[in-house]
C-alpha positions as CSV (number, residue, x, y, z in Angstrom):
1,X,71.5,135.3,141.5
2,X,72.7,135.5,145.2
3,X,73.4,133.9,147.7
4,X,73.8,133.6,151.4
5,X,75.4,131.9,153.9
6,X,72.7,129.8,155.0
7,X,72.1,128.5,151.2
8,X,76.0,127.5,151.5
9,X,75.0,125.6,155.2
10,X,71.9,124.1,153.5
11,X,73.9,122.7,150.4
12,X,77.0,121.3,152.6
13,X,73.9,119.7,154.5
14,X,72.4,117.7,151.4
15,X,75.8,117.0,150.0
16,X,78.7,116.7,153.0
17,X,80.9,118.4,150.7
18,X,83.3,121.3,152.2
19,X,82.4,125.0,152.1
20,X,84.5,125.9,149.7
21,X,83.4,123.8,147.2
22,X,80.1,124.7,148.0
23,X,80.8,128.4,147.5
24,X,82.0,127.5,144.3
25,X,79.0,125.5,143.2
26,X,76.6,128.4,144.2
27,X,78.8,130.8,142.1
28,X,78.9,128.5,139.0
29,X,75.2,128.3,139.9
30,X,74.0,131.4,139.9
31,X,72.7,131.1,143.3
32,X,70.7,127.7,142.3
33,X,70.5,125.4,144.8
34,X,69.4,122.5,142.7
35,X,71.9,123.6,139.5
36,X,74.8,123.4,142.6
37,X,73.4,120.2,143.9
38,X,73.7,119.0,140.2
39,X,77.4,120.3,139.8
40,X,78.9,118.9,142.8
41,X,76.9,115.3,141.9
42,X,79.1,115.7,138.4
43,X,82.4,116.5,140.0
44,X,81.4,113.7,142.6
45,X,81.3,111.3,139.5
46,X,84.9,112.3,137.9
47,X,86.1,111.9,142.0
48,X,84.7,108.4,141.6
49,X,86.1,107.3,138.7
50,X,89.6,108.8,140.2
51,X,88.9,106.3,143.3
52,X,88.7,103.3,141.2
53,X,91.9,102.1,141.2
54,X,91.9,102.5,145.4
55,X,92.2,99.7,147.4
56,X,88.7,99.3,149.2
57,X,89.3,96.2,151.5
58,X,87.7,97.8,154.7
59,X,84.0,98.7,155.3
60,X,81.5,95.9,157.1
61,X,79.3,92.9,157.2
62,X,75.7,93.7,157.7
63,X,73.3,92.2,157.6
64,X,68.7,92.6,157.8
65,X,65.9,90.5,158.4
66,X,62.2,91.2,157.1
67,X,59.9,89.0,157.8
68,X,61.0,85.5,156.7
69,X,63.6,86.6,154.7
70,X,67.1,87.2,155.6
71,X,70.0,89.4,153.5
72,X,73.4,89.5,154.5
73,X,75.8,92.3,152.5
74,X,79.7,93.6,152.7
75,X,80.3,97.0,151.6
76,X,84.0,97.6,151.2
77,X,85.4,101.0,151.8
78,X,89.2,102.2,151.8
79,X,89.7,102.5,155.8
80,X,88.2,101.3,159.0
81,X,87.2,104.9,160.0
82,X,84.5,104.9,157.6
83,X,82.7,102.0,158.3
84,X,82.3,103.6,161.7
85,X,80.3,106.5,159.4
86,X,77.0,107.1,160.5
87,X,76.0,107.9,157.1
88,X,78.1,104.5,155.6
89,X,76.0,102.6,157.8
90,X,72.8,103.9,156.9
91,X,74.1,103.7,153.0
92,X,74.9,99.6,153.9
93,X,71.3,99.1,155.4
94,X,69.7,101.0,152.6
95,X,71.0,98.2,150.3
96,X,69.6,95.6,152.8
97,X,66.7,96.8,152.3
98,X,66.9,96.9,148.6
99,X,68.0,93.7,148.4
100,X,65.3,92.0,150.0
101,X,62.8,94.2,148.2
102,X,63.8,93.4,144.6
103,X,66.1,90.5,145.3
104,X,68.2,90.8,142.3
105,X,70.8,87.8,141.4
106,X,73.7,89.6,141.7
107,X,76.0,93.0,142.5
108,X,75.8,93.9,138.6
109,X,71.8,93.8,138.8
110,X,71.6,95.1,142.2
111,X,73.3,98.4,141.2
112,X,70.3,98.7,138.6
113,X,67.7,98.8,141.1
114,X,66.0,101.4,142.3
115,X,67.5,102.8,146.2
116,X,65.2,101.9,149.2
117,X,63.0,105.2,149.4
118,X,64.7,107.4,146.6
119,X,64.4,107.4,143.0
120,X,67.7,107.1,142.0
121,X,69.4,103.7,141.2
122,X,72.2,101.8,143.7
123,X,75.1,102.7,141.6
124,X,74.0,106.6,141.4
125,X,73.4,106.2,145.2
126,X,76.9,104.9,145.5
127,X,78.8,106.9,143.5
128,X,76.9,109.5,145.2
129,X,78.0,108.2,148.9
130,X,81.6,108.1,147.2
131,X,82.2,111.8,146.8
132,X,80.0,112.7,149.8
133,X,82.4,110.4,152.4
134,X,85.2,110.5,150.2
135,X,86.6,107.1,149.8
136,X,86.2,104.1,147.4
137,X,83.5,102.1,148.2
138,X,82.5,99.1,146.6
139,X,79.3,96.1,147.1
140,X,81.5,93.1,146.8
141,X,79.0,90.7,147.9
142,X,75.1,89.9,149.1
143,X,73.0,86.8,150.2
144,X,68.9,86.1,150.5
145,X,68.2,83.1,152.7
146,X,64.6,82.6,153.2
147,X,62.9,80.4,156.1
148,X,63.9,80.2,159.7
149,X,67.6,81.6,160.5
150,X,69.4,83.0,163.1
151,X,72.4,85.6,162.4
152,X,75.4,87.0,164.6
153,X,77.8,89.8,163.3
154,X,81.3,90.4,165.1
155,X,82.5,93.3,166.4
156,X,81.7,96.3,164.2
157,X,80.3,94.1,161.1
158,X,83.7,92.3,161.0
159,X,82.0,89.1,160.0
160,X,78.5,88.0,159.7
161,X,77.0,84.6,160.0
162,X,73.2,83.4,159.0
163,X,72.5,79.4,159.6
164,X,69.5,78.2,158.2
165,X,67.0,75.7,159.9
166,X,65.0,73.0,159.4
167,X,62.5,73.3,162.3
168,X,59.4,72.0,163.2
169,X,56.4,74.4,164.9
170,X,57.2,72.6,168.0
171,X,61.0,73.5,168.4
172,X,60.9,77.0,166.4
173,X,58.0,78.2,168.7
174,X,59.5,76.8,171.6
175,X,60.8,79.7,174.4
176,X,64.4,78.6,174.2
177,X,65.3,77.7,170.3
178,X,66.2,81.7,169.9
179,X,68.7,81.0,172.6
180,X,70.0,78.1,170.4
181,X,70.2,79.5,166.9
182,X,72.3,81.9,168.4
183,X,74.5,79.9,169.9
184,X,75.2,77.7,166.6
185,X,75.4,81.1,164.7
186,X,78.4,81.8,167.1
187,X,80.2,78.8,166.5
188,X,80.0,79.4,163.0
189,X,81.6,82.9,163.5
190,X,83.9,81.4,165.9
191,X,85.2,78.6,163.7
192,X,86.0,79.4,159.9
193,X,84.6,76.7,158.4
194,X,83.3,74.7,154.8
195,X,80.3,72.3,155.6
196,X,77.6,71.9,158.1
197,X,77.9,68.0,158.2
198,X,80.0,65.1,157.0
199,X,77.8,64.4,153.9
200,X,78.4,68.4,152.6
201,X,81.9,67.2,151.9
202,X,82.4,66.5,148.5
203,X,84.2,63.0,147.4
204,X,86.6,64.6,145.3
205,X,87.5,66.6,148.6
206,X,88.1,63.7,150.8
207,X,89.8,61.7,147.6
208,X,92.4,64.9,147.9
209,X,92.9,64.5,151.7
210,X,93.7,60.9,151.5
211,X,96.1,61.0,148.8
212,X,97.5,63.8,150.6
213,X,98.1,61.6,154.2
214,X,99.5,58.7,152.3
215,X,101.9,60.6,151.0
216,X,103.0,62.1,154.2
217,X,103.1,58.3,155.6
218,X,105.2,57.5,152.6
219,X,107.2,59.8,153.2
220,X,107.9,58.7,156.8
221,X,110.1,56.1,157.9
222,X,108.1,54.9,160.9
223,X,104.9,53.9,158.4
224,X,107.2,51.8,156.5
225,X,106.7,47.9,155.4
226,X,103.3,49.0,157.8
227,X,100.5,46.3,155.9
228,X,97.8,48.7,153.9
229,X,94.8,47.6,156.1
230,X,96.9,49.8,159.0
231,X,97.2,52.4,156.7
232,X,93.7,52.4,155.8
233,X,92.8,52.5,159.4
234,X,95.3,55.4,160.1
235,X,94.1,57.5,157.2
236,X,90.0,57.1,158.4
237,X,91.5,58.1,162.0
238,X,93.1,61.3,160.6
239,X,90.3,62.0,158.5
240,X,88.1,62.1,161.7
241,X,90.1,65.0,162.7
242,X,89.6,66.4,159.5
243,X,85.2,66.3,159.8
244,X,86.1,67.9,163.3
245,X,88.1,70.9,161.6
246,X,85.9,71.5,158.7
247,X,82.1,70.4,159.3
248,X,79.8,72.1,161.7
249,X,78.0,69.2,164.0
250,X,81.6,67.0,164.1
251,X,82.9,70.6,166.1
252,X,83.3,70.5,169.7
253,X,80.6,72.9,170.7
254,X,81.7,76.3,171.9
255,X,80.0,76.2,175.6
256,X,80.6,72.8,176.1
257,X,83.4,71.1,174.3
258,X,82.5,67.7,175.9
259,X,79.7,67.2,173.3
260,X,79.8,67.9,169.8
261,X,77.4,70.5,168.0
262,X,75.4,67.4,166.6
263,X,74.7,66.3,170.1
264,X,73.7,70.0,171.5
265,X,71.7,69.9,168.0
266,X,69.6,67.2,168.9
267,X,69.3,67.7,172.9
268,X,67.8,71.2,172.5
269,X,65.4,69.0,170.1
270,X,64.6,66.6,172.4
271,X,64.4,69.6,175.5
272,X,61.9,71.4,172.8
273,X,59.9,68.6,172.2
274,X,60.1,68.5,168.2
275,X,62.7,68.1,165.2
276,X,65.6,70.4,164.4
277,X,68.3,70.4,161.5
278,X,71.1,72.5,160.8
279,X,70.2,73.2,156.9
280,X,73.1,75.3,155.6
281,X,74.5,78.7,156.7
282,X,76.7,81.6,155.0
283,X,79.6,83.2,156.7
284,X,81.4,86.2,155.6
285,X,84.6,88.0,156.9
286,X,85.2,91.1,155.9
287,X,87.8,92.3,153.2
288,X,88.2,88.3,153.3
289,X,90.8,87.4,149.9
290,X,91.1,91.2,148.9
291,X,94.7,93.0,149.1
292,X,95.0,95.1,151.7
293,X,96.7,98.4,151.6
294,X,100.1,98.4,153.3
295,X,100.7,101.1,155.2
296,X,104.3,102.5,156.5
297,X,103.6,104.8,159.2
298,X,107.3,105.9,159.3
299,X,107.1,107.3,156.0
300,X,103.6,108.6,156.5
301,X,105.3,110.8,159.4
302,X,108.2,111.7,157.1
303,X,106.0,113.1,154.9
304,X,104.2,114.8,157.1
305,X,107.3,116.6,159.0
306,X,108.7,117.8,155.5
307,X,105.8,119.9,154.9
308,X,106.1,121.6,157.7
């Protein structure tokens, strides 16, 4: 069977694979748009399985919200370029809306469900988005929060934050509480941290910490022959600064650091006239404990001059 130009055009559209390759598929076709469709997807899957060793430590943070329920997802991809892709962003908030539609308990399940508006599963849609933008890709991770959250992404989905709240009709309905869950959804994406109050902190955490400080007072001369009541005092003093570094509401609050976030936590209750509490929150930063790929842009140009 033949074939023209415009069924090459139409199969580059549906695939985003380059001409040639299209040519070829139409030929190994016979002209059969759906056979060539079929043979690129094949090649597309050996070209994944050739990407699996790749690096994929790029991509974005991004995140959906549906009603009451709130997903949060990072799709890795090998370079920053791509998670500027139209199509990759579309791909991420496809997933989104899987996730919240089948809310599976994990990556491995998730890439047995069924892709938001197709009939073909996650994985087949991934692989599929592999060979079409031509890059590793990978779901590292995903998160459902239900209930009453705000949520702030950085930049171009560098990191993500949801915080969860405890709020009462009269504070959640009230004009300004958007205003503030947004603004403790960007101190959490300003500051890296573990827990949202002192109490989070487990006691095998703070055991650590204060073995760790007396042995850096040991270990210095001017804590010596000090009585252990002082040291016990010094340790719950450097322990304070500890809370401040690592839980939310001991922070200095972004806007104004002469409060805490406790204290603008429970002013914008009192200004709302009802109860608020900061329940729990998840932050993620993209590529965040993966190996990045190293790049040496001399030798990239090196290369490139001696195949001139």
């Amino acid at each position: 069977m033949a074939f023209t130009a415009k069924d090459v055009a139409e199969l580059r559209k549906q695939t985003g694979c380059g001409m040639m390759d299209c040519k070829r598929a139409l030929t190994d076709a016979n002209g059969n748009l759906e056979e060539a469709v079929k043979i690129l997807r094949e090649k597309g899957m050996a070209v994944t399985a050739k990407k699996a060793s790749r690096i994929a430590a790029e991509g974005l943070v991004d995140i959906l919200k549906d009603g009451d329920v709130t997903a949060m997802i990072e799709v890795n991809s090998e370079t920053d370029f791509v998670a500027k892709n139209d199509t990759f962003k579309a791909f991420v908030q496809g997933i989104l809306k899987t996730v919240i539609a089948t809310r599976p308990a994990n990556v491995e399940e998730l890439l047995t469900k069924k892709f938001a508006d197709s009939d073909d599963t996650v994985e087949a849609e991934l692989q599929s988005k592999t060979f079409t933008i031509g890059e590793k890709l990978s779901i590292r991770r995903f998160a459902i929060i239900d209930g009453v959250t705000s949520t702030y992404i950085h930049g171009t989905g560098a990191t993500g934050v949801v915080v969860s709240f405890d709020a009462d009709d009269a504070a959640a309905n009230n004009a300004g509480f958007a205003e503030f869950a947004k603004n403790i959804a960007l101190q959490l994406a300003a500051f890296p941290i573990a827990y949202v109050s002192k109490e989070d902190v487990p006691a095998s955490v703070i055991e650590e910490e204060k073995a760790i400080l007396i042995k850096q007072m040991e270990q210095d001369p001017k804590f010596a022959n000090k009585p252990a009541k002082v040291l016990e005092g010094i340790v719950a003093g450097k322990l304070g600064k500890y809370y401040e570094q690592n839980c939310l509401l001991e922070q200095a609050y972004v806007k104004d650091d002469s409060m805490k976030v406790s204290k603008y936590v429970a002013e914008s209750a009192k200004a709302f006239g009802g109860n608020i509490t900061v329940k729990s929150f998840v932050r993620y930063d993209k590529g965040e404990g993966l190996e990045k790929r190293e790049e040496n842009f001399a030798e990239e140009i090196a290369k490139m001059v001696n195949k001139q």
